[in-house]
C-alpha positions as CSV (number, residue, x, y, z in Angstrom):
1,X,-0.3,49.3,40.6
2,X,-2.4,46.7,39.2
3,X,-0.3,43.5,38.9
4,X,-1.6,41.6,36.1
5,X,-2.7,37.9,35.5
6,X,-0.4,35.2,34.5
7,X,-0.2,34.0,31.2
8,X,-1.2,30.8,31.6
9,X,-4.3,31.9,33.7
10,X,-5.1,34.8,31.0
11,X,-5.0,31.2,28.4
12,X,-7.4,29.7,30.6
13,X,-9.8,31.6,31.1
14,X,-9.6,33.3,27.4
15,X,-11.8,30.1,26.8
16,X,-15.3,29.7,27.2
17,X,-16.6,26.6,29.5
18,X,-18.4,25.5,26.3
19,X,-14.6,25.2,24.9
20,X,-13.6,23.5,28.0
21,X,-16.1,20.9,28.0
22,X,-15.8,20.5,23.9
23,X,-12.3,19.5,25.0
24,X,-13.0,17.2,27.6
25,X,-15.2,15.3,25.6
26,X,-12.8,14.9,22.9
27,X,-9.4,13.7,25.1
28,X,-12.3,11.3,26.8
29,X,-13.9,9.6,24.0
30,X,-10.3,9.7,22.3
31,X,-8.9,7.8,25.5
32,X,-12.0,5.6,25.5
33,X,-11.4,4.2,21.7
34,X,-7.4,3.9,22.4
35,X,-8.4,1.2,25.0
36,X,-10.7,-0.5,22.5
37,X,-7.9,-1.1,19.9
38,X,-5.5,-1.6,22.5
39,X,-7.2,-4.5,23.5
40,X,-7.4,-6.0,20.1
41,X,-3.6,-5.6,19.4
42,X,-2.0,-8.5,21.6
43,X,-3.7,-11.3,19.7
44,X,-1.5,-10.3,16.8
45,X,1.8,-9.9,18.6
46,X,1.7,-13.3,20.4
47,X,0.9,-15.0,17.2
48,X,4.6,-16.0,16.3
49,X,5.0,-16.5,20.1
50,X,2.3,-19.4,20.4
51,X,2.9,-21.1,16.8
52,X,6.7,-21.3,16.2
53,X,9.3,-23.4,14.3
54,X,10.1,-25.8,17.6
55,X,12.8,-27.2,15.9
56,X,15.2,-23.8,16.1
57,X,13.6,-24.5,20.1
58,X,16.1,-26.1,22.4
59,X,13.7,-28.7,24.1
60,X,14.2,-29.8,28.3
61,X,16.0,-33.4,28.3
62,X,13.1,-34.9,30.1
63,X,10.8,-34.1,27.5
64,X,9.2,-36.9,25.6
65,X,9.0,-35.2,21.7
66,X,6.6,-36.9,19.4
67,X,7.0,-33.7,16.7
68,X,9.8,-31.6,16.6
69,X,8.0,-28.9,14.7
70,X,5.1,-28.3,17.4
71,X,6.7,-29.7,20.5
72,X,7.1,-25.4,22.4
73,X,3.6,-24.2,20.7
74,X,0.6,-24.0,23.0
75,X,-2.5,-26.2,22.0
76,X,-4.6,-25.9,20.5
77,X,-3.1,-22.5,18.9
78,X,-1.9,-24.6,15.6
79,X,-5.1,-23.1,14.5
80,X,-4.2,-20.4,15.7
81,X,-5.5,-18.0,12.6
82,X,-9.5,-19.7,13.3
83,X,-10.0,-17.2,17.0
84,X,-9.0,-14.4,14.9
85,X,-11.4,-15.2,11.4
86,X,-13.8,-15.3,14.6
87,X,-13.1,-12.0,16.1
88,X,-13.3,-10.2,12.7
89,X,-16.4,-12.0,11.3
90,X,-18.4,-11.5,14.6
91,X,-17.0,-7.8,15.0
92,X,-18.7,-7.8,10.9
93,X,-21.9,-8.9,11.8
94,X,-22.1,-7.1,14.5
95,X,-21.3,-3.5,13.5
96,X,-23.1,-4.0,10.3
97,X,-26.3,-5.4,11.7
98,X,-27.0,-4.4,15.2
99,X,-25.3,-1.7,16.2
100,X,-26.8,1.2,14.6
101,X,-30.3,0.2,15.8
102,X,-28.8,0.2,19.6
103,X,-26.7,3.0,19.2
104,X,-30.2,4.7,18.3
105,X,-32.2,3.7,20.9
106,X,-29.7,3.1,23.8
107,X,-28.1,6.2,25.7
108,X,-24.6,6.6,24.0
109,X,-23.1,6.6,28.2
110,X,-24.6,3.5,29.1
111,X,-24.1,1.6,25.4
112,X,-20.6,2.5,26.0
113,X,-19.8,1.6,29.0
114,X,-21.1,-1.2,28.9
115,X,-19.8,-2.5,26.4
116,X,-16.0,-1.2,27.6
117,X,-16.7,-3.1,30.2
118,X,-17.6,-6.5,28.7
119,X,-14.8,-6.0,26.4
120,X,-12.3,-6.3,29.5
121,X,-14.3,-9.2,30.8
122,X,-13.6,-11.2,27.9
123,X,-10.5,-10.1,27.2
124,X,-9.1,-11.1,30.3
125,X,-10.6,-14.7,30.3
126,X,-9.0,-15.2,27.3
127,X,-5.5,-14.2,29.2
128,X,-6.4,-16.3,32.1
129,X,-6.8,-19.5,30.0
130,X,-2.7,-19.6,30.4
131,X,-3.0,-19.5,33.8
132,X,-6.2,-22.0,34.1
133,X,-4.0,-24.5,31.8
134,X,-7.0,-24.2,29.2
135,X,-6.5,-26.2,25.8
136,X,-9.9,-26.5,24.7
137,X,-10.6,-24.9,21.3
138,X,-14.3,-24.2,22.0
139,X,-12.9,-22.1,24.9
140,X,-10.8,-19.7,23.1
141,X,-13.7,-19.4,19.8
142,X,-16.3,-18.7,22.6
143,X,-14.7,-15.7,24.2
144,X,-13.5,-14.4,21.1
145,X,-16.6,-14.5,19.2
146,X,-17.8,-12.9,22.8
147,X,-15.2,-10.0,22.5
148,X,-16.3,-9.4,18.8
149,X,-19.3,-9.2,19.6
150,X,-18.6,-6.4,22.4
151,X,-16.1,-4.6,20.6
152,X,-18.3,-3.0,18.2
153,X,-20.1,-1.1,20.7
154,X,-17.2,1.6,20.7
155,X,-17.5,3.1,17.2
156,X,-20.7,3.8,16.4
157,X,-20.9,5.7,20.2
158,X,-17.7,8.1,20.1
159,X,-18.6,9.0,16.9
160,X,-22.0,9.8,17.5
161,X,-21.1,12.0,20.9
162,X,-18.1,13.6,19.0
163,X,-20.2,14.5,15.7
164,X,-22.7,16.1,18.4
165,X,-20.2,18.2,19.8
166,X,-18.5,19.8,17.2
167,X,-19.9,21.2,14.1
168,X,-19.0,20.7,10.3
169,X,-16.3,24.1,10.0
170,X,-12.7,22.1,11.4
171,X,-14.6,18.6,11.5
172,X,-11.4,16.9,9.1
173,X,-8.5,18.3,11.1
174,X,-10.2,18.0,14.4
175,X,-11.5,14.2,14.1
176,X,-7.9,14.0,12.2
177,X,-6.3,14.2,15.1
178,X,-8.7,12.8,17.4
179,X,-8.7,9.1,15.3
180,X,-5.2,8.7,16.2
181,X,-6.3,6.6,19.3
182,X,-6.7,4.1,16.8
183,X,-2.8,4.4,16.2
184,X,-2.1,5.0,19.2
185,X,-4.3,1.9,20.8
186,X,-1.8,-0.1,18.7
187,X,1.3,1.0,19.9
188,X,-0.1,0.9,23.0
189,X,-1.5,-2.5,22.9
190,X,2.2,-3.5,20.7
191,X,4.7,-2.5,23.7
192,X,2.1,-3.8,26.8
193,X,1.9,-7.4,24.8
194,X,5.4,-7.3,23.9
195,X,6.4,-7.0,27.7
196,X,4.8,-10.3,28.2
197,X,4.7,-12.1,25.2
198,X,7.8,-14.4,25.7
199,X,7.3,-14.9,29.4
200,X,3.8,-15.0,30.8
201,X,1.5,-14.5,27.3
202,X,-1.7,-14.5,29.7
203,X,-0.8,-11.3,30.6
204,X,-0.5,-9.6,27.1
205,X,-4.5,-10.0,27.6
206,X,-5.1,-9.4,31.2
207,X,-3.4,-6.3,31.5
208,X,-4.6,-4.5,28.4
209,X,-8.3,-6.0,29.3
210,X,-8.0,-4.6,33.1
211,X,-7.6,-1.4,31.3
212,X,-10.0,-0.9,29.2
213,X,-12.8,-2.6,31.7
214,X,-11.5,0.9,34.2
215,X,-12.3,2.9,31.0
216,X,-15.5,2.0,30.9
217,X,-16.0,2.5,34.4
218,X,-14.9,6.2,33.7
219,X,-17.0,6.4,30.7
220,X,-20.3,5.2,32.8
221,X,-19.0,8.6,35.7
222,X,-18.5,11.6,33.1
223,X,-19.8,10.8,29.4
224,X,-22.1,13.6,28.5
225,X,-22.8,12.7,24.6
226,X,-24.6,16.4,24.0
227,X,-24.0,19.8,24.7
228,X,-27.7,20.1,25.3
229,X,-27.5,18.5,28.8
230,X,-25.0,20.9,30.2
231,X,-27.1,23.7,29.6
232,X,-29.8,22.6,32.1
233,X,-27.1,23.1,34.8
234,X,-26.9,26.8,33.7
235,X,-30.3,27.7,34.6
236,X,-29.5,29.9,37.9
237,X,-27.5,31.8,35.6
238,X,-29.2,33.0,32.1
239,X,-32.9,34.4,31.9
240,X,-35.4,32.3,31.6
241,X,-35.4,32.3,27.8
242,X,-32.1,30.3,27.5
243,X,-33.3,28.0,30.1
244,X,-36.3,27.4,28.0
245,X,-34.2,27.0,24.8
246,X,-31.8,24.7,26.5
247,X,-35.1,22.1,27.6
248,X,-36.5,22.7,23.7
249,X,-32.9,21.4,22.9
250,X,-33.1,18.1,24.8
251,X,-36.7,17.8,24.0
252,X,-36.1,17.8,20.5
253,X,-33.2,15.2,21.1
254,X,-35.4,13.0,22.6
255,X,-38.1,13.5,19.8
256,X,-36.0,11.3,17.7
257,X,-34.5,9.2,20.0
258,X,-37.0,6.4,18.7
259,X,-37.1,7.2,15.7
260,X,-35.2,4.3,13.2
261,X,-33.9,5.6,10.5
262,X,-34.5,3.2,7.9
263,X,-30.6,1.6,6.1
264,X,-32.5,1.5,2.8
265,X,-32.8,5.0,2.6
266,X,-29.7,6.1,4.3
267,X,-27.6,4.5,1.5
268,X,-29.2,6.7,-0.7
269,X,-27.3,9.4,0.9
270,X,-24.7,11.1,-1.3
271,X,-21.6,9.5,-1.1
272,X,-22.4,6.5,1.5
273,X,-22.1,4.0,-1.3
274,X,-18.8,5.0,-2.4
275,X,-17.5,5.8,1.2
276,X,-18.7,2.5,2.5
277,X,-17.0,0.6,-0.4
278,X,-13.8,2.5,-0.4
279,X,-14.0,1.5,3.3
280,X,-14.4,-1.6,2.7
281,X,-11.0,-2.1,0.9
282,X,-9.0,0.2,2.8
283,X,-9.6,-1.4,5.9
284,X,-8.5,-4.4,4.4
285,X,-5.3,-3.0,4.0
286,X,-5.2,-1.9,7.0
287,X,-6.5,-4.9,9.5
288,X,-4.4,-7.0,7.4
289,X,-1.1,-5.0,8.6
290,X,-2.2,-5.0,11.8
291,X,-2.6,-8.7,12.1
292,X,0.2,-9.7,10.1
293,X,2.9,-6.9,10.0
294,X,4.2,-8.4,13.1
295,X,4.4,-12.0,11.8
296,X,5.8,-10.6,8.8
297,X,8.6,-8.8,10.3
298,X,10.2,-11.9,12.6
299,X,9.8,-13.9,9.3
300,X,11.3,-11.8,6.5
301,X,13.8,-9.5,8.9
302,X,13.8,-12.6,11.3
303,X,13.2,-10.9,14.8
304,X,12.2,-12.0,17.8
305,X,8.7,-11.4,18.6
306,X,9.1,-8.8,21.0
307,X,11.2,-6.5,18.2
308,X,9.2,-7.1,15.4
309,X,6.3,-6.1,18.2
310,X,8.1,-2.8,18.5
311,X,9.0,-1.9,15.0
312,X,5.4,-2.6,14.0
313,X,4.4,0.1,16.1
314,X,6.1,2.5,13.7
315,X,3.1,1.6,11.1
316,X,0.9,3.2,13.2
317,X,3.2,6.0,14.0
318,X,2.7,7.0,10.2
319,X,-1.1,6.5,10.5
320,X,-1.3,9.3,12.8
321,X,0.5,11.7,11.1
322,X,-1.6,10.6,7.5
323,X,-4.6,10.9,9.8
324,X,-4.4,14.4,10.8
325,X,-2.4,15.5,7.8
326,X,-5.7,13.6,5.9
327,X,-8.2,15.7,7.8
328,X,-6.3,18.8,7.3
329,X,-5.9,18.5,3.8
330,X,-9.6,18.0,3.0
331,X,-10.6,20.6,5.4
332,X,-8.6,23.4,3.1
333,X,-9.5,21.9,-0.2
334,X,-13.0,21.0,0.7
335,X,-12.4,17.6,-1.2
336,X,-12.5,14.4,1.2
337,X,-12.8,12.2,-2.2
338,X,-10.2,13.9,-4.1
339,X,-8.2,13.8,-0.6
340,X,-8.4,10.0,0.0
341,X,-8.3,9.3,-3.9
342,X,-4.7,10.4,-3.5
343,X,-3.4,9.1,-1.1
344,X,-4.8,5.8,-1.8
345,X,-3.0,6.5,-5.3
346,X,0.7,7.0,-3.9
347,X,0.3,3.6,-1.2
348,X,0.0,1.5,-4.1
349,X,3.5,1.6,-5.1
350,X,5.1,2.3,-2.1
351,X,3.8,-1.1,-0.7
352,X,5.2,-2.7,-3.4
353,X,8.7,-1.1,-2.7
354,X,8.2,-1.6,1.0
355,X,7.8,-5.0,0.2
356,X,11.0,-5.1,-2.2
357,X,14.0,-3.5,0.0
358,X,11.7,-2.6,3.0
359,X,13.7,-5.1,4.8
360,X,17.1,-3.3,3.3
361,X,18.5,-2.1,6.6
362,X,17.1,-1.1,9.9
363,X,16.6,2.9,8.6
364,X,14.9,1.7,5.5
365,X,12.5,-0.5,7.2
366,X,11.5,2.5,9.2
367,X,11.2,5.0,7.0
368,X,9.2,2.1,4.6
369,X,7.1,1.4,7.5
370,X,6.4,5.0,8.6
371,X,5.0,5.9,4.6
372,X,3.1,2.8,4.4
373,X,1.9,3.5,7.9
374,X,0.3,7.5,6.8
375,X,-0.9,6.7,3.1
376,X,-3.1,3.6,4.3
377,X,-4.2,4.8,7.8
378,X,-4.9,8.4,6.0
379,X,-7.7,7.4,3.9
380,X,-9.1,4.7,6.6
381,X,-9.2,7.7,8.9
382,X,-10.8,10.3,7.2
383,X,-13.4,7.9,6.3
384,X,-14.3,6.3,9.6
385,X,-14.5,9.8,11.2
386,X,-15.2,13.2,9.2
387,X,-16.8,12.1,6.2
388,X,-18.8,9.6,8.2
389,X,-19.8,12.5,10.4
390,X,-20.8,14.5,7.1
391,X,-23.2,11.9,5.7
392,X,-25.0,11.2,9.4
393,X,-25.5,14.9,10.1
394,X,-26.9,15.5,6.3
395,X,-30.0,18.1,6.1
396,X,-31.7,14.8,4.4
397,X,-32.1,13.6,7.9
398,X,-33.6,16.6,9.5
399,X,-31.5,17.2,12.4
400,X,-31.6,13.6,13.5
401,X,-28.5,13.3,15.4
402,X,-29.4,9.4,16.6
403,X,-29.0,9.0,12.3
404,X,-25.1,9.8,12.8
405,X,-24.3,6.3,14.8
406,X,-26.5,4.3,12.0
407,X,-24.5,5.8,9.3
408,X,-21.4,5.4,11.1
409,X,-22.6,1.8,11.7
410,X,-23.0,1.1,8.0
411,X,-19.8,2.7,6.6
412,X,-17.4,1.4,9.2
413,X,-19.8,-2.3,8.7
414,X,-19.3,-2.3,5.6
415,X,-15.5,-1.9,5.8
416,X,-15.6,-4.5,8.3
417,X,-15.9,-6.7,6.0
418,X,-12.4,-5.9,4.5
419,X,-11.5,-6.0,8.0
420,X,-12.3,-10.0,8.3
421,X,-11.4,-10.7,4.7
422,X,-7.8,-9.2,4.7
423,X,-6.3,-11.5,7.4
424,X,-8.3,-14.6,6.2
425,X,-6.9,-14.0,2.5
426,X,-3.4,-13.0,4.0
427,X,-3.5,-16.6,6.0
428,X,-4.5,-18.1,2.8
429,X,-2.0,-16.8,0.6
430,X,1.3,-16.3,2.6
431,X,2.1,-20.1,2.6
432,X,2.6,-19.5,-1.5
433,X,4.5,-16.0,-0.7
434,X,4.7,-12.9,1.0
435,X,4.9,-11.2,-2.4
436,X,1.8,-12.5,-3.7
437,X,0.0,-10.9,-0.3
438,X,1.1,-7.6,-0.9
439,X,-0.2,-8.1,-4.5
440,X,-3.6,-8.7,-2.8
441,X,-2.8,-5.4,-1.1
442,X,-2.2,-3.5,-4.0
443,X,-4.9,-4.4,-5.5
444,X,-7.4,-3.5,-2.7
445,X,-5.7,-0.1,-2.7
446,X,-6.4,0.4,-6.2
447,X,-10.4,-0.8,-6.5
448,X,-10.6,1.8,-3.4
449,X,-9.6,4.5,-5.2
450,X,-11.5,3.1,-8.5
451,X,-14.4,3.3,-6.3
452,X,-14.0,7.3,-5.4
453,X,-13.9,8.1,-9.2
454,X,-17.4,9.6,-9.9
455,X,-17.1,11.5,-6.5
456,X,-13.4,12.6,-7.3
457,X,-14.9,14.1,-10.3
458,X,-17.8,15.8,-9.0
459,X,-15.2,17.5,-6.4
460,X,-12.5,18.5,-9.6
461,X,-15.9,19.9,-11.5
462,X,-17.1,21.6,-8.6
463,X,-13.3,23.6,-8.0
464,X,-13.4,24.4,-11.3
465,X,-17.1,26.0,-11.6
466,X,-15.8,27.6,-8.4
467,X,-12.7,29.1,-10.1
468,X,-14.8,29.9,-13.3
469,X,-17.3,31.9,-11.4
470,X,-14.9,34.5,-9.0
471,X,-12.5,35.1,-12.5
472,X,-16.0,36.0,-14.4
């Protein structure tokens, strides 16, 4: 008698290597974009570490004070808030500028790699200016403005070689769950810079830039960013049709891979307007928690920097599951307007409650966090990912596949700039109040959804012609 194969072999192979290699280019450009943000997290969570109230600070007896109020911080981080204005505003520039034109013309492997790599460079030079005993303020702007610069290569790319792997039918739930690397960066990035922060802050860089420097290293050995080039290597084993096919495929890729589309008539997509505005303001929501939340925490709950590290981490515990939860909810109604419109709808209040008694007790303050944390990230997410992928695989563009990192260049540049405005504003108006920050948040929340309104309705006109038609 026959013995038969084990389940999880039967599972296995039940797949087809297509599947299998679909997969593996999701977990890799998912782990590939974790490293980005968890390199960009530490600079938050050593904030409170590097600029404190000294005079809570019991101070060595041989130490010759001249102000009691600055005597523990490390110069010259009193202006401390300028390296991060730096970051965002050069990561702006950057993204909105540049990057789609390279991530055009570049192959997506060596773009990304490369710029993995430089990221790690300059992340752990900023580190090693504790160890180097560097104070000069021209030091840390340079390297920052450096790491901006760098950091936007990782975007446009995994977005690109994701949208070209997987077609429009599951695109919301699958990219759902595949942008929580931006959550999960964070917590990441949280827990490695907490581990340091109080002791040996140099390392909060170095070890999170040593790891996403390997990434890249990984990313230069196995990227593929098309199906197209895997079917070359099947040639021994299909006629000589599919082998012909599968070089018409490439060719065609490469048919437009100097072709610019021009940003003037990408805009004039439906829906990039809208999307890239409604990005714009949700992402200041968003960057300005994950700057600040931290900061926030040790002040109003009055934790030490390490804890209010941690519990921040439960923001972006919440923006995974409004991710996916996002994704999967436009993918049934068919509505990624109607889809963010909501949820950007219900975050308005509960920030204002988080900020009211979010601090009532260790089990409010989670559950607070963990709500704030899915109806802000959910909208952010969907954006960045499934609806960007929509617009730069649209029939306007003619199979163009290079279009898909411009457009994801544009939308996500254009929400950069919420991304550099939030912390500057929240800098700006925190010494008058935390309340009247999160009244600046509210207020973002609500112009995003204000600017989803004629697209909402479209949507809500569209169900109803739908309904209208299968009753008649």
């Amino acid at each position: 008698k026959m013995r038969s194969l084990a389940p999880g072999i039967k599972l296995i192979t039940s797949f087809s290597r297509d599947s299998w290699y679909r997969f593996f280019i999701l977990i890799l450009t998912f782990v590939f974009y974790t490293t980005y943000h968890l390199s960009r997290k530490p600079i938050s969570i050593i904030k409170s570490q590097l600029h404190r109230n000294c005079s809570n600070v019991i101070h060595p007896a041989d130490l010759n004070i001249t102000d009691n109020d600055t005597w523990c911080d490390w110069a010259p981080f009193g202006e401390f808030d300028s390296f991060l204005y730096i970051f965002c505003f050069t990561f702006l520039l950057n993204v909105f500028c540049l990057n789609g034109m390279f991530g055009e013309r570049l192959p997506l492997r060596y773009y990304l790699s490369s710029g993995m790599i430089l990221s790690g460079l300059f992340t752990v030079l900023f580190g090693l200016g504790f160890y180097w005993q560097i104070h000069s303020l021209w030091y840390y702007c340079l390297v920052q403005a450096l790491n901006g610069l760098v950091q936007t290569t990782g975007w446009p790319a995994v977005v690109a070689c994701v949208g070209n792997w997987f077609g429009k039918g599951k695109r919301g739930f699958i990219m759902g769950i595949w942008n929580s690397h931006t959550s999960v960066g964070n917590i990441l990035g949280s827990l490695i810079a907490g581990v340091y922060v109080s002791s040996a802050w140099g390392l909060s860089f170095i070890v999170p830039g040593i790891i996403i420097a390997s990434a890249g290293v990984i990313c230069f050995l196995f990227l593929v960013e098309s199906n197209c080039f895997f079917m070359r290597s099947m040639r021994n084993k299909r006629s000589d049709r599919t082998v012909t096919v599968a070089f018409s495929c490439c060719q065609d890729r490469s048919k437009y891979h100097n072709v610019t589309i021009a940003k003037c008539a990408v805009f004039m997509l439906q829906g990039v307007v809208e999307f890239s505005l409604c990005l714009l303001f949700a992402k200041l929501v968003s960057y300005t928690f994950l700057y600040w939340l931290p900061l926030y925490i040790a002040n109003v709950a009055h934790f030490d920097p390490k804890k209010a590290g941690d519990l921040s981490t439960l923001f972006d515990v919440g923006g995974i599951v409004g991710g996916i939860l996002a994704g999967l909810i436009s993918d049934y109604s068919g509505g990624r307007a109607t889809t963010c419109c909501a949820m950007l709808i219900i975050a308005a209040p509960m920030l204002f409650l988080y900020n009211k008694i979010g601090q009532n007790g260790l089990p409010t303050t989670i559950g607070m966090l963990l709500w704030c944390g899915a109806l802000v990230n959910g909208p952010y997410a969907l954006i960045t990912t499934a609806v960007s992928a929509d617009l730069g695989t649209h029939e306007c563009l003619r199979g163009n596949s290079r279009a898909l990192s411009t457009v994801t260049a544009i939308i996500d540049g254009t929400g950069s700039i919420g991304a550099a405005v939030g912390p500057l504003l929240a800098g700006l108006i925190s010494p008058t109040g935390w309340n009247n920050v999160f009244y600046m948040l509210i207020s973002a929340d609500v112009l995003a959804c204000l600017l989803l309104s004629r697209l909402v309705y479209k949507e809500v006109r569209g169900w109803c012609g739908y309904t209208t038609r299968q009753r008649g």
